[in-house]
N, C-alpha and C positions, 0 to 999 in steps of 0.2 A: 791484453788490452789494459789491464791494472798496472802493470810495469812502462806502458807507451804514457799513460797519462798522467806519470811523475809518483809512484804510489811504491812502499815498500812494501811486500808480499811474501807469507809466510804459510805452507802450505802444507797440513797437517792429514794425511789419508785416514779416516776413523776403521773401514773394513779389516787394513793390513795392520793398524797401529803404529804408522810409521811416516815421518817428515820425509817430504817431497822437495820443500824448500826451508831455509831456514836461515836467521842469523848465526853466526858462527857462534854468538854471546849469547843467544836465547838457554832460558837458566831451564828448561824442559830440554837439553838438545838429547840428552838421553832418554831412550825408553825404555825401562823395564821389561821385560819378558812377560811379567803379571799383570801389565796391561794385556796383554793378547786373550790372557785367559778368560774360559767363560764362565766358572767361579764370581770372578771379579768384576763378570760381566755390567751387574745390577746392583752389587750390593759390595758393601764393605766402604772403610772413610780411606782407602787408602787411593785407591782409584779416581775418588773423587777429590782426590789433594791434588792428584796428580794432575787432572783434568783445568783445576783451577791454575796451576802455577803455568800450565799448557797455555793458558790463555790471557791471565789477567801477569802475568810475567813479561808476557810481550808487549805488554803496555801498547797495547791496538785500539785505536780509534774505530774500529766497524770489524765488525767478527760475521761472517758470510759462508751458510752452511750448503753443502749442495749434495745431493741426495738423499733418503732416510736413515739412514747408517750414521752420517754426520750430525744429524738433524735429532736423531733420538740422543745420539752421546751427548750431545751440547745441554739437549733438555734435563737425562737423567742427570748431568753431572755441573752443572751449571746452573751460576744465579741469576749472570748478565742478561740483558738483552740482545739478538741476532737477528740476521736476516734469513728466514728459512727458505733456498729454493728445492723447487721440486723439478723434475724433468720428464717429456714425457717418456713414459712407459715405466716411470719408476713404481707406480701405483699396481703396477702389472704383474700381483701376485695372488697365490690362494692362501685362504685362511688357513691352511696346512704350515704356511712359510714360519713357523712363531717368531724366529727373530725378527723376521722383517714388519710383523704382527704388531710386535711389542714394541721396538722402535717408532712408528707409526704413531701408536698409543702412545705413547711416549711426548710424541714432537706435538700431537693436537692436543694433549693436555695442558704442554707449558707453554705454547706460541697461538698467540690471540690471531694473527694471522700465517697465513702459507703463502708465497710467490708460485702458482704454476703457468702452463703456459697456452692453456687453452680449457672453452668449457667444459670438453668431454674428461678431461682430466680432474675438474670441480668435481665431475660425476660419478670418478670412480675415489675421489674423497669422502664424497658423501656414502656414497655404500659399504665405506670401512670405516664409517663411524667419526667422523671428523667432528671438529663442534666447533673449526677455527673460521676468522675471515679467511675467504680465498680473492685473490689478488691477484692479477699478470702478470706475469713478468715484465720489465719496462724490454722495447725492441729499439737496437741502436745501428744504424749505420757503422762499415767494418771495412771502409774504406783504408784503412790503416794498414792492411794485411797484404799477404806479400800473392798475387796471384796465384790462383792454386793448380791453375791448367797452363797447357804450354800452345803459345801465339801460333795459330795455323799455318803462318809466315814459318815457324820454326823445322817444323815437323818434315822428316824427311821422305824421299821417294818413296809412294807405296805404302804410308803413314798415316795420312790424311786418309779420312778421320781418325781417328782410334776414340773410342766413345767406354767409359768409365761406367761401369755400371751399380752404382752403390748403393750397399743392402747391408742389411741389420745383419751381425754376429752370427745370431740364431734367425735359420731361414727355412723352411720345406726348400731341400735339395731341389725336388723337382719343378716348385714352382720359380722358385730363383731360375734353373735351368731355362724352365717355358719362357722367362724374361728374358735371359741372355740371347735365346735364338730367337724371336723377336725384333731384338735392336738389333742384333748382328746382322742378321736379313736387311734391315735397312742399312745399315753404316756399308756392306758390302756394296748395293747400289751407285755408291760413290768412290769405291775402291777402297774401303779401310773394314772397320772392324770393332766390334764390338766383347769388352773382358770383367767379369765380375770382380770388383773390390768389397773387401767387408769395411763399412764405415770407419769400424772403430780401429781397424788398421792403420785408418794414418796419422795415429797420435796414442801412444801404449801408453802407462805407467811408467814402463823405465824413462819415457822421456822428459818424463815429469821434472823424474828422478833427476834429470842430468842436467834441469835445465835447460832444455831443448825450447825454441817459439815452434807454438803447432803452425804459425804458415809455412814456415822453412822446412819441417817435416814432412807434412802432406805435401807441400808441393815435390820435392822430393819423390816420395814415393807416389805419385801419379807422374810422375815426368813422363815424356811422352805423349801424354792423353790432352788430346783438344777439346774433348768436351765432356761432359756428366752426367748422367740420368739416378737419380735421385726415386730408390723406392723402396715402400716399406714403411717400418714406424723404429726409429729408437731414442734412447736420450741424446744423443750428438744431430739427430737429422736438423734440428730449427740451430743449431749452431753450424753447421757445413751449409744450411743453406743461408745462412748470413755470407759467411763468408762469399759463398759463390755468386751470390747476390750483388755482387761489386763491378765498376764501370767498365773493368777490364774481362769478363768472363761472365757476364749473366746474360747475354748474348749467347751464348752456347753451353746454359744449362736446363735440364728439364727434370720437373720436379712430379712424382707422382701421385694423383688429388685422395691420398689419405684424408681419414678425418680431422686428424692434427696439423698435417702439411695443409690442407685445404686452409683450413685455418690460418696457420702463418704466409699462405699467400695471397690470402684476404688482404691481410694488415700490412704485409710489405709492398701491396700492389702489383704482383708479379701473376703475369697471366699463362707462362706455358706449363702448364697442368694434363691431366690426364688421366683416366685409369682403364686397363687391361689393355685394349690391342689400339685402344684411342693414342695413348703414351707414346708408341710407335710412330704412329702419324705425324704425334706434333714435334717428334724429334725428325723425322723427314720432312717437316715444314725450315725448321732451324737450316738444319744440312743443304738444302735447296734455296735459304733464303739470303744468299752472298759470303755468306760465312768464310766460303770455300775461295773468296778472291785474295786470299794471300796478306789482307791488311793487317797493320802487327794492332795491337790492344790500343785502347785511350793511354795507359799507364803501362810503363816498360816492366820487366819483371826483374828488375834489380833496384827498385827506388821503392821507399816505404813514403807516403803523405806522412808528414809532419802532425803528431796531435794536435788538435784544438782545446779549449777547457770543453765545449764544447761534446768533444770525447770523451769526458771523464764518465764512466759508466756506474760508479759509485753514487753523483749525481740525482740520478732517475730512482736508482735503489731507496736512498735516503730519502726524496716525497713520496717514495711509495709507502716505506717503514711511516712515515711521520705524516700521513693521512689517516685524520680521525672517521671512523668504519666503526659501526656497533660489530661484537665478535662474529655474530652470524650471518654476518653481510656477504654478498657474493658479488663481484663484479661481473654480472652479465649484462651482455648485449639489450636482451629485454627489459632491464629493469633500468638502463638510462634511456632507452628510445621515447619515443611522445606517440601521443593515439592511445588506441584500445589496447590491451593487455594480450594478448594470443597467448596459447596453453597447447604444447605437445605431452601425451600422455602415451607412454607406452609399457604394456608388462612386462617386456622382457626388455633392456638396455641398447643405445647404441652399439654396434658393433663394426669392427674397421675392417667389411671384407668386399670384395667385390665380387663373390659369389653367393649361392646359399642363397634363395626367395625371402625369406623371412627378414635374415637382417639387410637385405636391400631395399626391400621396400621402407622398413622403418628409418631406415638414413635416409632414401630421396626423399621420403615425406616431409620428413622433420626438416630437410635442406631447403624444401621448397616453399612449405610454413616459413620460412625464416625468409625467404627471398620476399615474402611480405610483407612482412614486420617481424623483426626476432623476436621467438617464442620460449617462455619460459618449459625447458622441458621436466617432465615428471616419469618417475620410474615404479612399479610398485614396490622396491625392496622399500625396507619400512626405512632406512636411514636416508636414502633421497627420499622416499614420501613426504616423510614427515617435514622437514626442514622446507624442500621447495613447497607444500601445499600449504604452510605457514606463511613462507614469502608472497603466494597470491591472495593469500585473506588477508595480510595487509596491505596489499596494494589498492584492493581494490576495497576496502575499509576507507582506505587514505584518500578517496574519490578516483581513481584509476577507472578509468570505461573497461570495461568487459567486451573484447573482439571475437574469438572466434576458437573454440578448444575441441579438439581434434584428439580423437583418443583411437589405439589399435588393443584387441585382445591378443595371446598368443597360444600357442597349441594346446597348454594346459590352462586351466583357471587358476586365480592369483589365489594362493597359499594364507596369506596374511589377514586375518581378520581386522586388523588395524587398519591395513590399506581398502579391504574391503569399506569398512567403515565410513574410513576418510574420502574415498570416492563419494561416495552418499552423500556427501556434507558440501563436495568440490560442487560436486554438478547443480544440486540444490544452488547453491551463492552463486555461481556463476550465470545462472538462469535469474538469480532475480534482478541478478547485477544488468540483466539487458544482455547479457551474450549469448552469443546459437552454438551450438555443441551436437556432435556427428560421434558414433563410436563402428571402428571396423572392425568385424567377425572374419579373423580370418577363417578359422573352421570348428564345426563340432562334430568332431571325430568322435570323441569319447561318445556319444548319442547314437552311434552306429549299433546295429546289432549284434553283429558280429566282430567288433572292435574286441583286441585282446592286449589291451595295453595295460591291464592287472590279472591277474591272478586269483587275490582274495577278492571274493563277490560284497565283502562291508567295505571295505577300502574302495572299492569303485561305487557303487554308492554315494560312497562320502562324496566321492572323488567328482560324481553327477550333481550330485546335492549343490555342491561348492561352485561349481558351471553354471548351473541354472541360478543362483543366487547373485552370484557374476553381472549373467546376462541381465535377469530382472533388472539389477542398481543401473544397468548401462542403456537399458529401455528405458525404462522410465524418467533417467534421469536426465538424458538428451532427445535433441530433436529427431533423430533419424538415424536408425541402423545402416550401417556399410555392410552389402557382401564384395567377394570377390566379382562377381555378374551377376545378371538375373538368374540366369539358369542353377549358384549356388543358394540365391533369396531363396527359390522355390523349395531347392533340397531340406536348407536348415528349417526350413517351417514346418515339410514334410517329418523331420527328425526331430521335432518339437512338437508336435501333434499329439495329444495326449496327457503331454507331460507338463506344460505352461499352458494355460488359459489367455495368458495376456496377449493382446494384437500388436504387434508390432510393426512398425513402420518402415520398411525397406529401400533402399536404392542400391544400382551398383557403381562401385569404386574399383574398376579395374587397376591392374601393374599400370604404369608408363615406362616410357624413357627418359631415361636421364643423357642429359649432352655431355656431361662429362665421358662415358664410356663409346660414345656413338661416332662412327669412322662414315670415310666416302663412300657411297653405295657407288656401285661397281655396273656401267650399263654392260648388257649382256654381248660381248662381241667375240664370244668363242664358241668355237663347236663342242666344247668338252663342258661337261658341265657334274656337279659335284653335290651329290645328295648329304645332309646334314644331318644325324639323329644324334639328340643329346640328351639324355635322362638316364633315368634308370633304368632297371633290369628285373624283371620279375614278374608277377600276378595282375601287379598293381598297372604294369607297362607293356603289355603284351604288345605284340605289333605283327602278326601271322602274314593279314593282310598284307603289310610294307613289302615283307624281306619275301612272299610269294611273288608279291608284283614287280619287285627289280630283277628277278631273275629272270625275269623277259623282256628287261629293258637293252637294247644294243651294246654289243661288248666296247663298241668303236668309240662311244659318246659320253657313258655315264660309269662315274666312279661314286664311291659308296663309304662313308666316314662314318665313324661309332664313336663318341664321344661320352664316356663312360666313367664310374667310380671304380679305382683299381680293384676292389673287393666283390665289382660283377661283372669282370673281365670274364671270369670263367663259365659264369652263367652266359654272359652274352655269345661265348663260342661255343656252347650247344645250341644256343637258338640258331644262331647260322649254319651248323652241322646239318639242322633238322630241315635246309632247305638247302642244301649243299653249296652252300658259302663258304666252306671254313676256309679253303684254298683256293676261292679265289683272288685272282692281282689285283682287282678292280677295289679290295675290301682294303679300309686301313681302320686299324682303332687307337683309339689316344686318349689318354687317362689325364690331360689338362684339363684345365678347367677352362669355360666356353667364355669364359673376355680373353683370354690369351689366343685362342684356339686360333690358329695360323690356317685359311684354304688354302688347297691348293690353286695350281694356275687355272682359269676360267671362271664359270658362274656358280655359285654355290645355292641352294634351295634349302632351307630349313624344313623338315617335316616334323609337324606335330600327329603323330598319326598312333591312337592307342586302342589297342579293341577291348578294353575294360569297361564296366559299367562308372567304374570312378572318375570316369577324363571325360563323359559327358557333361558334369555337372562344377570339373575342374577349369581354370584359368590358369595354365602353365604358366609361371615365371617368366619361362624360357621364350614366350608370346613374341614379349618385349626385345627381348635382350637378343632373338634373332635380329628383330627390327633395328637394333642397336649399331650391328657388325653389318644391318644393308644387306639380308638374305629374306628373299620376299618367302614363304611362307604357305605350305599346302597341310591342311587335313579335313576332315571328313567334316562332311552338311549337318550333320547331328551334335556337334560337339558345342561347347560353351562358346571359344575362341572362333566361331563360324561368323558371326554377324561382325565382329571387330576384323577380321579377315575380311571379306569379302566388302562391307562399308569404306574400308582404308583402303582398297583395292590394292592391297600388297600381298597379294597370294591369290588363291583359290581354292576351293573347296570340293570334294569328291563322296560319292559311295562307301559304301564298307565292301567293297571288293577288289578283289587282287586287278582286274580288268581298271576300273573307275581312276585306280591310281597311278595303274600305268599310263594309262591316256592323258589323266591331267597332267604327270611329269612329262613328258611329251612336249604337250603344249606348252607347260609354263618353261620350260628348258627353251624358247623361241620367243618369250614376250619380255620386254624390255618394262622393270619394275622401277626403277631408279626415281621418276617423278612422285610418284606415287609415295614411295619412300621416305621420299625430303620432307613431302608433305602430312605425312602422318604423322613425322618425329616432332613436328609443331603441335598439330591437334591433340596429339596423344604422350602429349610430356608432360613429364610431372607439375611443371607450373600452370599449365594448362588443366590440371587434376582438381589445383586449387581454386581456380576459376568458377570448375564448375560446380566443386562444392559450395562456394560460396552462392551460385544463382541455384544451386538448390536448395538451401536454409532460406534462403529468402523468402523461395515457393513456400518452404515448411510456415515460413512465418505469416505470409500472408493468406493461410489458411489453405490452399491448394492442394493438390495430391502430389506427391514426392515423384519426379519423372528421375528416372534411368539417366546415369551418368557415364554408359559404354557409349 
């Protein structure tokens, strides 16, 4: 793009030590072997000769660093001024990494600001200790580039589709897999076919090296491929999805709704998104929506747009460099919006998965806070603490209205006495400031009696001490405790009995759904039909009742799926041994994870069915996330998830016996759940969650008793 917009470009790799591009005259064209070393890593004036004559030799008007490797050499070694960008996932390291540690240290030391390209990326700056402005990266239009997929018009017999399926370098083998058969299953619908590319395969180093334009490359090595499904997270995805983003092929690209991608499809306006078996769908939206009638692109695949100045991508870089930003500033969302101030707080971080209860719920919340007004979010690691709960004491110092801060706890209590602290202080200000504040419990395990999650009996202790200390700051200092439902209000109070004095104020804040993961629910028009168990395996999961009761369910009608953690595979085939399952055809089990999980052909039933005393007073995740994939939903009368079942009328509810269960699946294998479905993923959505917190703080404020938000 630098070479299309008239620019000479000189391309220096800092990891390998070694020019990519160069002038043939450039008075650096040699590298010493003693740059590479890591002696010479940090220290010594010889390195740093070099580094200058590297740079201030090429008499270069804009010196442009991209990754932390480049970013720290420039810092250590360098006087000048640079543009640092970041990419994401670059941040995506442990404090074990040191080089990548020290570079880091390094580049926030000497650059008052960072270019990254989304807020969760601010967020893992901040918890390695940043102290620079963070900044976006500018997003340009890449109309210039040479198509990267081939005209459906082109693709020969038997061809069409052929669907691209592109994923990060580093991938779980088998979740990649679960992807690929997925879209494949769709792309076959239409006679083609679906084939994993690793992202970074279509643009290496040597190509750098030779010179090569990455469109004529990737397009190259996708030849063939009519369209693209975009999943995952790496540093190249918000640059492939520029490119694809273009009037010739965005038409038949689908991007999948990461927290990053999400992001960038926010800002480019680009709505085919999606996550887990959703993704699929809205690529068989694509495939089904004319694609397939043979018309060739807007733009041929051999003609490149002419630049504009317009293009010059230098441009955006340079008023972003040369925007005055005090150094601690962040460019978020929330802190240019207008209104009241909103506050996401959570103990443990955003995380980019589409499994796992914990960090799902904290992304949909946080997504859904945002779909209100974007929220400044808060972590308790002490280096986002501190910085972001700085930025809301002056805001709302600054006269900023105080809206609405929403806090979750996580399995352990926050470690940090600082953070502890600084919570005390948040809550206090935002309360005087006129805001109403809600904190969620998801659980207090450690208060169990029989919890054996230490060993040393003073370390748990402490461990209690630090829970209950937690708790108190988060009572007292908001309006109204979150459980998971009533039925876990009752338990934690039971489980605090004794031990806190204080009264606390309860509601419940169950899961919802999210629309990004939620596919077409399925009306019931088959005689087959496909029981669903998805959890765990153990003490905690029993399920006696279940696997007694299918064993008397008809061989002819009902098939039997385990959807399990590969590590209680083995447990799960003595529990079917012990009701002589192990061999039957009827059984399948499958170690994906439940947004991919593919039914079979017919009607599928989720069972939530556990004969422990723990899933009485639990709210499975997994509630939701049936609701999600459109499988209505049977367990027992007694359970938490009872009244949310039977009120949504997406399931039914049964006995604790082998008899109770089989009748109800019976029945519900014959009723047509589909309306009922559509209509709870409205009631029961996460935006829908915010709703009703809000007309619950209201109550809280107008004095009222705090009603139930199941």
């Amino acid at each position: 793009m630098l070479d299309d917009a008239g620019h000479t470009v000189d391309v220096f790799d800092a990891p390998s030590a070694q020019w990519l591009r160069r002038r043939a005259y450039h008075p650096a064209k040699v590298v010493p072997d003693w740059v590479r070393s890591w002696t010479y890593r940090s220290t010594g004036n010889a390195i740093n000769s070099f580094y200058r004559l590297l740079v201030e030799g090429g008499d270069y008007d804009d010196v442009v660093t991209s990754g932390i490797a480049a970013g720290g050499a420039m810092a250590r070694h360098c006087e000048r001024g640079f543009t640092p960008l970041l990419w994401r996932g670059d941040l995506d390291f442990s404090s074990a990494r040191v080089v990548l540690t020290e570079d880091f240290e390094a580049l926030t030391s000497a650059a008052g600001r960072i270019l990254l390209e989304d807020e969760y990326e601010f967020d893992k700056a901040l918890s390695k200790g940043s102290n620079s402005a963070h900044l976006l990266h500018s997003t340009r239009p890449v109309d210039s580039l040479r198509p990267l997929l081939q005209p459906p018009s082109a693709a020969g017999a038997g061809q069409y589709p052929k669907v691209a399926v592109l994923h990060p370098e580093r991938m779980s083998e088998a979740r990649l897999e679960a992807y690929r058969r997925m879209l494949d299953a769709v792309a076959q619908r239409y006679g083609g076919s679906a084939e994993a590319v690793s992202a970074a395969s279509l643009y290496r180093l040597r190509d750098a090296q030779r010179n090569r334009r990455f469109d004529d490359i990737a397009s190259t090595r996708l030849e063939g491929f009519t369209h693209a499904v975009l999943i995952g997270v790496s540093r190249d995805h918000s640059s492939l999805a520029d490119a694809f983003d273009a009037p010739a092929t965005r038409d038949r690209f689908v991007v999948e709704d990461t927290i990053g991608m999400g992001f960038w499809a926010d800002r480019a306006g680009f709505g085919r998104t999606g996550r887990g078996a959703r993704l699929g769908e809205v690529l068989d939206e694509v495939l089904s929506g004319g694609s397939e009638s043979g018309a060739d692109p807007v733009q041929p695949a051999d003609t490149v747009t002419p630049p504009t100045t317009s293009d010059d991508p230098m441009v955006p870089l340079r008023r972003i460099m040369e925007r005055p930003v005090p150094r601690l500033y962040e460019e978020l969302r929330a802190v240019e919006a207008d209104g009241p101030l909103d506050v996401f707080f959570s103990t443990s971080p955003l995380e980019d998965r589409t499994n796992g209860a914990r960090p799902q719920r904290v992304r949909n919340m946080a997504e859904a806070l945002d779909e209100r007004s974007p929220a400044v979010r808060v972590y308790s690691t002490p280096g986002v603490f501190e910085r972001r709960a700085d930025l809301i004491h002056r805001l709302l110092r600054g006269g900023r209205a105080a809206g609405l801060l929403y806090a979750e706890n996580s399995t352990s209590p926050i470690p940090f006495d600082t953070t502890l602290n600084g919570l005390e202080r948040l809550f206090a200000e935002f309360r005087a400031a006129g805001g109403r504040s809600a904190w969620f419990v998801r659980d207090l395990h450690w208060l169990e009696k029989d919890a054996d999650f230490l060993d040393d009996p003073e370390r748990k202790q402490e461990f209690i001490k630090r829970g209950l200390r937690e708790l108190s700051i988060a009572g007292q200092g908001t309006d109204v405790l979150l459980a998971p439902c009533d039925a876990s209000a009752v338990g934690f109070e039971s489980l605090l009995a004794g031990l806190d004095d204080a009264e606390y104020r309860w509601a419940a804040m169950p899961p919802a759904v999210a629309d990004a993961n939620a596919v077409t629910p399925h009306a019931n028009a088959s005689e087959t039909t496909t029981l669903l168990y998805a959890g765990g395996v153990g003490s905690f999961y029993a399920m006696d009742s279940y696997l007694q009761a299918i064993t008397s369910l008809p061989t002819e009608r009902f098939r039997f799926d385990f959807l399990v953690r590969p590590a209680e595979v083995e447990n799960l085939v003595g529990f079917l041994a012990a009701h002589g399952l192990e061999d039957d055809a009827r059984v399948a089990i499958t170690t994906d994870e439940l947004d991919v999980y593919a039914p079979r052909e017919g009607v599928t039933i989720g069972t939530v069915l556990l004969d422990s005393e723990y899933a009485r007073f639990a709210f499975p995740y997994k509630t939701v996330s049936m609701l999600e994939k459109g499988f209505p939903l049977l367990t027992y009368s007694d359970m938490a998830i009872a009244d949310f079942v039977e009120s949504n009328e997406i399931g039914t509810t049964c006995e604790r016996t082998a008899a109770s269960v089989a009748e109800a699946l019976e029945a519900m294998s014959r009723h047509d759940y589909t309306d009922a479905i559509r209509r709870a993923r409205v009631t029961e959505s996460w935006t829908a969650r915010i709703r009703q917190l809000e007309a619950l703080l209201d109550s809280e404020r107008e004095g009222s008793q705090p009603a139930s938000t199941s």
